[in-house]
C-alpha positions, 0 to 999 in steps of 0.5 A, spaced: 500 500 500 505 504 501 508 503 494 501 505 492 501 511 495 494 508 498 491 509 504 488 505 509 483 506 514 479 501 518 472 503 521 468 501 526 461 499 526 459 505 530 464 510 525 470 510 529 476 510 526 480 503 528 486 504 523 490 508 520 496 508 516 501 512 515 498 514 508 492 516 511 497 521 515 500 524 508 493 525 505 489 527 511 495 530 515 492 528 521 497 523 525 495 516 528 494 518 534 490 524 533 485 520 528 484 513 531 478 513 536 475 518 533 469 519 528 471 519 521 466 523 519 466 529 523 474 529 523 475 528 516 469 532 512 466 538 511 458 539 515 455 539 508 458 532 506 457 529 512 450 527 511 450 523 504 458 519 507 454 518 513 448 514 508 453 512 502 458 508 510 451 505 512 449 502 505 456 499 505 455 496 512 448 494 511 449 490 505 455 489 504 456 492 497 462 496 496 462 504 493 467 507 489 467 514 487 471 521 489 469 525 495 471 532 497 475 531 503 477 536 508 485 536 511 487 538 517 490 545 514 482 546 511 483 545 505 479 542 501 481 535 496 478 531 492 480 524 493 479 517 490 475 512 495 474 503 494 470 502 501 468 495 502 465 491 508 469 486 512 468 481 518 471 479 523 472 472 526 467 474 531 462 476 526 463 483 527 464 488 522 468 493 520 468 498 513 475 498 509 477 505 506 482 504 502 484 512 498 488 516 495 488 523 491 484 522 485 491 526 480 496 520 484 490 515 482 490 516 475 499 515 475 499 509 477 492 506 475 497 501 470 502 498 477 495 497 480 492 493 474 497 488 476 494 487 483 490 480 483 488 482 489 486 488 487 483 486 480 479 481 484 476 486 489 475 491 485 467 494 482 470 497 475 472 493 470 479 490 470 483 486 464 490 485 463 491 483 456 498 481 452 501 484 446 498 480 442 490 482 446 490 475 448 487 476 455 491 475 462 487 477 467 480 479 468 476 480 474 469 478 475 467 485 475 468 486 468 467 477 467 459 478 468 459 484 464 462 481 457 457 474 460 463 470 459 467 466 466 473 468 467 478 462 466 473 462 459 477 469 457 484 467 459 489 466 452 484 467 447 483 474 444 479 480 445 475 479 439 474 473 441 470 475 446 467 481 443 464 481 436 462 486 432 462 493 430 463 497 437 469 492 439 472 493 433 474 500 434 476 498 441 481 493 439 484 498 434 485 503 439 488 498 444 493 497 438 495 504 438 495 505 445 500 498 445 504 502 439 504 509 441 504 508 448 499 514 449 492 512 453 485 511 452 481 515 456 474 514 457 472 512 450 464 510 451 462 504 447 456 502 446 453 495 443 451 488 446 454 483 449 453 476 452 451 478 458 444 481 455 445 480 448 437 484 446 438 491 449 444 496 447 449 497 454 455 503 454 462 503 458 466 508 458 473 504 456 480 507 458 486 503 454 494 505 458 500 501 455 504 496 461 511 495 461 516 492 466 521 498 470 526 496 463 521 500 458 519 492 455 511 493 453 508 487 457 501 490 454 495 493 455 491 494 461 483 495 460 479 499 465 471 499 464 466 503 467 459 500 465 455 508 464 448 505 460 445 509 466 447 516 464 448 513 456 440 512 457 438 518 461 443 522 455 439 519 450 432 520 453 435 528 454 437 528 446 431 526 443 427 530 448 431 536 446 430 532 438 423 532 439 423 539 441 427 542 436 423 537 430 416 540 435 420 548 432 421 546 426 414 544 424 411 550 427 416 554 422 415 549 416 408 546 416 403 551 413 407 556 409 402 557 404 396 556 402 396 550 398 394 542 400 400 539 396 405 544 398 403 542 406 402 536 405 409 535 403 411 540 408 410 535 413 413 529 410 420 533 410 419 536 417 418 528 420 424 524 414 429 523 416 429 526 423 423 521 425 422 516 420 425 513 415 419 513 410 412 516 410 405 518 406 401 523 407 393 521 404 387 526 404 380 524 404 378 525 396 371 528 399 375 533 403 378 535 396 372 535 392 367 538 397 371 541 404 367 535 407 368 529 410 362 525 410 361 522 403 357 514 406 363 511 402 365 505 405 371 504 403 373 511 404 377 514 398 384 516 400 388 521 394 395 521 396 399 528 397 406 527 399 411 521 399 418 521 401 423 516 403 429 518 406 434 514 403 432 510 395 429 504 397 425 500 393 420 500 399 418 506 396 414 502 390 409 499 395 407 507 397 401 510 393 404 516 388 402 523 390 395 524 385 393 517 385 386 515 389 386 508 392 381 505 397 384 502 404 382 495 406 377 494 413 384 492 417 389 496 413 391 502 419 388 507 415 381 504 415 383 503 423 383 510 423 378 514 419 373 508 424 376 510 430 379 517 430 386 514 434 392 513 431 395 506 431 402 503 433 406 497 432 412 497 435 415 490 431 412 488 424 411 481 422 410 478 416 402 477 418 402 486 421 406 487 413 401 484 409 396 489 413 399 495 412 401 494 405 396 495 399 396 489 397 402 482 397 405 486 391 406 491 396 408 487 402 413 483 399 417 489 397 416 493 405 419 486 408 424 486 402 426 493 405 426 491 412 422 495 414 420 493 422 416 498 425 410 503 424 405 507 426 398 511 423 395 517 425 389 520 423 389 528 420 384 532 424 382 538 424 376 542 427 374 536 430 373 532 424 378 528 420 380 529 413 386 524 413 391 519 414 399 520 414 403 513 416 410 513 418 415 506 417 423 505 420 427 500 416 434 503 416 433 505 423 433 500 428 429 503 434 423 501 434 418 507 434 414 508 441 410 512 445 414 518 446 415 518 437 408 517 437 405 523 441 410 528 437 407 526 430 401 526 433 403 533 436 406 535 428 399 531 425 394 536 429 398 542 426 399 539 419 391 538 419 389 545 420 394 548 415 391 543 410 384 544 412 385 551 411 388 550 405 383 547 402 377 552 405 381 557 402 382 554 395 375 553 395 374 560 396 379 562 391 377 557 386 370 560 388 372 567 387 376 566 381 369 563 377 366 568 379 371 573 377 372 570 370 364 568 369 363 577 370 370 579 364 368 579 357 370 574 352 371 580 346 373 578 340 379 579 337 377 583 331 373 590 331 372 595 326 379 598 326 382 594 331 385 588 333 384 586 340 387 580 345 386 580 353 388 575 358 387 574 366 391 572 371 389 570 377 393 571 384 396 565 387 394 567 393 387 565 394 385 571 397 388 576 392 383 573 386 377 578 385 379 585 383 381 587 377 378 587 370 378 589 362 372 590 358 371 591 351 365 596 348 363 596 341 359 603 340 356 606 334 360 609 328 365 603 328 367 606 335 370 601 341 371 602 348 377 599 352 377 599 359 382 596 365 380 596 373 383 595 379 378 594 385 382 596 391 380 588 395 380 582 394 376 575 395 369 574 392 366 581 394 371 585 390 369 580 384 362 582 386 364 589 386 368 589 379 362 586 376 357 591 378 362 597 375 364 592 369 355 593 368 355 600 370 361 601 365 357 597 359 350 602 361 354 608 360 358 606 354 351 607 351 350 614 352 356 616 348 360 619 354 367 622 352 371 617 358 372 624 363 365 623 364 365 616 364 370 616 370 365 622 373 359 616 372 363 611 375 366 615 381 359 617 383 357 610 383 363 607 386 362 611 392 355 608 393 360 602 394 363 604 400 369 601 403 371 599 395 374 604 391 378 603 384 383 604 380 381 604 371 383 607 365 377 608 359 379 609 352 374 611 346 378 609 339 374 611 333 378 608 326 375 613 322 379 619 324 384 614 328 383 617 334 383 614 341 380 619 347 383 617 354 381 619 362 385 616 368 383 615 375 389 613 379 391 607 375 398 607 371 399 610 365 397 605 358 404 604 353 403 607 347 407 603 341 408 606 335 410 603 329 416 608 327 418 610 334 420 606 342 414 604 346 411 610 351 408 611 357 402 616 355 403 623 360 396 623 362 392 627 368 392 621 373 386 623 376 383 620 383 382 613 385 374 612 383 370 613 390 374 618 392 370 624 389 371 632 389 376 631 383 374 633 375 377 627 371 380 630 364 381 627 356 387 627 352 386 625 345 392 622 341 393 619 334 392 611 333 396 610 326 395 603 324 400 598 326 400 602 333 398 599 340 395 601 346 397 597 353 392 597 358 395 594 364 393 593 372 399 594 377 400 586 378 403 586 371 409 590 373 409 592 381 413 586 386 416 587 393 422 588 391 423 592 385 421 599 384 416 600 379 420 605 375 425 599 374 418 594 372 415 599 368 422 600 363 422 592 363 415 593 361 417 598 355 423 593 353 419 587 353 414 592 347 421 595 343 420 592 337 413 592 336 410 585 336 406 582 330 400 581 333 396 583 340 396 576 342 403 574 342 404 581 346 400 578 351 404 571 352 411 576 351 409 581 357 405 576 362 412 570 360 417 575 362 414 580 368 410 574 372 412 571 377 408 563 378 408 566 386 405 573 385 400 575 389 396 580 384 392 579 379 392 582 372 389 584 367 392 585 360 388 588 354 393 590 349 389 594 342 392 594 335 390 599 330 388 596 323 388 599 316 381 601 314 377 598 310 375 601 303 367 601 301 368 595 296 370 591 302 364 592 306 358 588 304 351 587 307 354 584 314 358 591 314 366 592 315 370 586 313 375 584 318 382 586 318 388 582 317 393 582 322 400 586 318 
């Protein structure tokens, strides 16, 4: 013991120090004489600490198992030190028992760990792990501590090798580190290896290895010493700790993914991103058709009709071929798990799949085949509910991922399907609106025709993406008497169903007033009076009244951009009009300007969804507009798919309207027959 520089110190059954070597003397600093007889605790302890070495003294005594740890110790000159403690239980030849404290300072520990390894004795006794291994990793001496760990006797480990004893990936790496250890001399300490050995082959266990080279006082490498602590405790509650921080954090980033639009595909494909890969290595996402068709989900269809949204694997696997493609219907049967949870509203969990649970949920044997082909061993189905009602069904599959799914796995995609269903739900209702709003929208615009006198026209519409943008703008083309056309574009300055219903009423009051053969500054007075009757709404419109027989065109604007006046022989233009007031404001009279339409020159009537963006300034989008006209196109039509190809976005969040007019050259009076002008062709 004093070659080890350990101390020793016999306690009594009652605490008294019985005792003492002289080590002890060195690491504590009290002499024999002042310790013996006394308590240990009160000698050797601050008041803090008393309590739990008081406890730990018991245990040992009580049940006679051995405790190792460090502990603060107080010194005789009040300092306080940590030192390493072996205490043990031990009984006399009376029956009485005695606790052995063997210590010693936890640096002076780690320095001679190796010469301790070479102790039978201390081997044998110790509560760790403990081997001793040749140059060639053959095993020379283990004690029992680490003999119950590998589940292997102890005569069963001498002469035969580490990899013997331990197979597989985790103690390949651990033999490799001893052989670097035994070639570089410099120690292992406390490498955690997780994996299974004989002892429990079912459950993952974890060590903290340390590896320290041995040689004998000539420097000769006798070879290796191991040193194992078993930490699955602390290596589970880590685990546990890391995927409750991973469920967190997979929690937030649904919360941030899920539901960025309002498209049914696009979340549904939102959510399958979110849980693959960090919770299952494949997944489906199926939605009720009748909640698609109609926004219900009761449609007395048994089997229900699923259409599939998202499917998304983590890695390639053939296991995806048994999975239903996004768009396709299909139809579940009785037993599969998602009939199980449209019927009971509550999601299904199987822990391990057998080629019985495959067949179940797979589509058909097809399908089963392939699943069981891709190893998958687990999973799990979750109803999609929203607003108490439920419009769907996401399955969730391990194959690559040994952990079987649990409950803790099965409440957070519960957690991510509840928020998934809401933003689908609301997904739906809003492209029911829209697709509402959008009908109605196109059902109230004008189908003009491509000719009239003097004018080749071509017009287009495009809604917003977002739903609730669909509604406000329109054009209108008027025949008028003497060969005249009207060309109108507005903005109703909302959004949604009531700013289509009120683009209607103006587009009706628009035609009636045509009639009355208005210059268009008086249209604009007609319009505005009108459209304050329709309060909240107000709106932006350009009028145009273009007579080919004198190729004039008169203009008035209330708000709106200014049209773009192509002429044949010169660059595109904006018209420098009065801009005017917003229709529904009032209090401002509305001027005319009147210019010259030559044949060949067009007139661009536009609203600001075409050009205006959140990031670029209008300036900018309105040369864009000029640059995309220069040189003129050959027909309206193709300047419309030019202007809406270049300077919409798909994601725009407007709509527009585009009415593009192209003056004509005049037919001659042999041309005109009893049905009147013949129509022009175009240059």
């Amino acid at each position: 013991m004093d070659l080890l520089g350990v101390a020793a110190v016999l306690v009594e059954a009652d605490g008294r120090i019985d005792m003492w070597s002289p080590e002890a003397e060195e690491l504590f600093g009290y002499s024999r004489v002042e310790a013996v007889g006394q308590h240990a605790a009160p000698l050797l302890l601050h008041p803090e600490h008393r309590e739990t070495a008081i406890r730990l003294f018991a245990e040992v005594m009580e049940t006679g198992q051995g405790w190792a740890g460090a502990f603060p110790i107080r010194h005789k000159d009040g300092s306080t030190r940590m030192v390493e403690f072996r205490n043990m239980r031990l009984t006399d030849s009376l029956g009485d028992y005695y606790a052995l404290g063997l210590a010693t300072d936890r640096s002076t520990l780690r320095q001679v760990e190796r010469n301790l390894a070479l102790s039978n004795r201390l081997v044998a006794q110790a509560p760790i792990g403990l081997s001793v291994l040749d140059t060639d990793l053959r095993y020379v001496a283990i004690n029992p501590a680490l003999a119950s760990m590998h589940g292997t006797a102890e005569a069963d480990h001498i002469g035969r090798r580490f990899c013997d004893i331990l197979t597989g990936a985790p103690f390949l790496d651990t033999e490799i580190a001893m052989r670097k250890v035994l070639a570089s001399g410099i120690p292992v300490v406390d490498r955690q290896v997780v994996g299974r050995t004989a002892a429990d082959p079912e459950h993952d266990h974890a060590w903290a290895v340390s590896l320290y080279r041995l040689e004998d006082h000539h420097g000769r490498v006798l070879g290796i010493a191991n040193v194992v602590v078993d930490v699955t405790d602390r290596y589970q509650a880590d685990q546990k700790a890391e995927q409750a921080q991973q469920r967190l954090r997979l929690m937030a980033n649904g919360s941030a993914r899920i539901g960025t639009t309002l498209e049914v595909e696009r979340t549904a494909q939102e959510l399958a991103d979110v849980l693959v890969p960090d919770l299952a290595d494949m997944i489906a996402v199926d939605l009720l058709d009748s909640v698609l068709r109609t926004g219900r989900t009761g449609t007395g269809q048994d089997p229900a009709m699923f259409r599939a949204l998202a499917v998304k694997a983590a890695y390639p696997t053939d296991a995806t071929q048994a999975l239903i493609p996004p768009g396709r219907l299909s139809t579940y049967h009785a037993d599969h798990p998602a009939a199980h949870c449209i019927h009971t509203r509550r999601p299904l969990l199987i822990t391990h799949l057998d080629s019985g649970d495959l067949t179940r949920i797979a589509a058909d044997a097809d399908a089963s085949a392939l699943l069981e082909r891709a190893g998958v061993h687990t999973a799990m189905a979750v109803p999609l509910i929203a607003r108490d009602h439920i419009i769907g069904v996401m399955g969730l599959a391990r194959a690559r991922s040994p952990l079987p799914f649990g409950e803790d796995d099965l409440t957070l995609a519960c957690e991510l399907a509840a928020c998934a269903a809401l933003s689908i739900d609301n997904a739906v209702l809003h492209q029911n609106i829209r697709s509402a709003a959008e009908t109605l929208q196109r059902s109230l615009l004008p189908q003009p025709s491509p000719r009239h006198p003097g004018l080749e026209v071509a017009a287009r519409y495009r809604p917003a993406q977002a739903f609730s943008k669909v509604g406000g703008d329109w054009y209108d083309v008027i025949p008028l008497d003497g060969d005249r056309t009207a060309l109108a574009v507005g903005d109703v300055m909302g959004s949604g169903i009531p700013a289509a219903t009120t683009m209607g009423r103006l587009r009706t009051a628009t035609s009636t007033l045509a009639d009355l053969n208005l210059d268009p500054a008086r249209i604009l007075t007609h319009l505005d009076k009108i459209t304050r009757g329709l309060d909240p709404y107000i709106a932006t419109c350009v009028y145009a009244v273009y007579d080919p027989h004198h190729a004039r065109l008169q203009v008035a604007c209330a708000g709106h951009l200014p049209p773009v006046l192509v002429r044949a022989d010169r660059p595109p233009e904006l018209l420098d009009l009065p801009t005017g007031t917003p229709l529904g404001v009032g209090g401002v009279p509305f001027q005319n300007t009147t210019i010259t339409l030559e044949p060949g020159d067009q007139l661009v009537l536009y609203t600001d969804g075409l050009v205006e963006t959140r990031n670029d300034p209008i300036d900018e989008r309105l040369e864009d507009l000029l640059q995309l006209l220069s040189p003129p196109h050959r027909t309206a039509e193709e300047a419309c798919d030019q202007l809406l190809q270049h300077l919409r976005h798909p994601d725009s969040h407007d709509d527009v309207a585009l009415l593009i007019a192209r003056a004509q050259p005049q037919t001659t009076a042999l041309e005109t027959g009893p049905q009147g002008p013949a129509r022009a062709r175009p240059d």
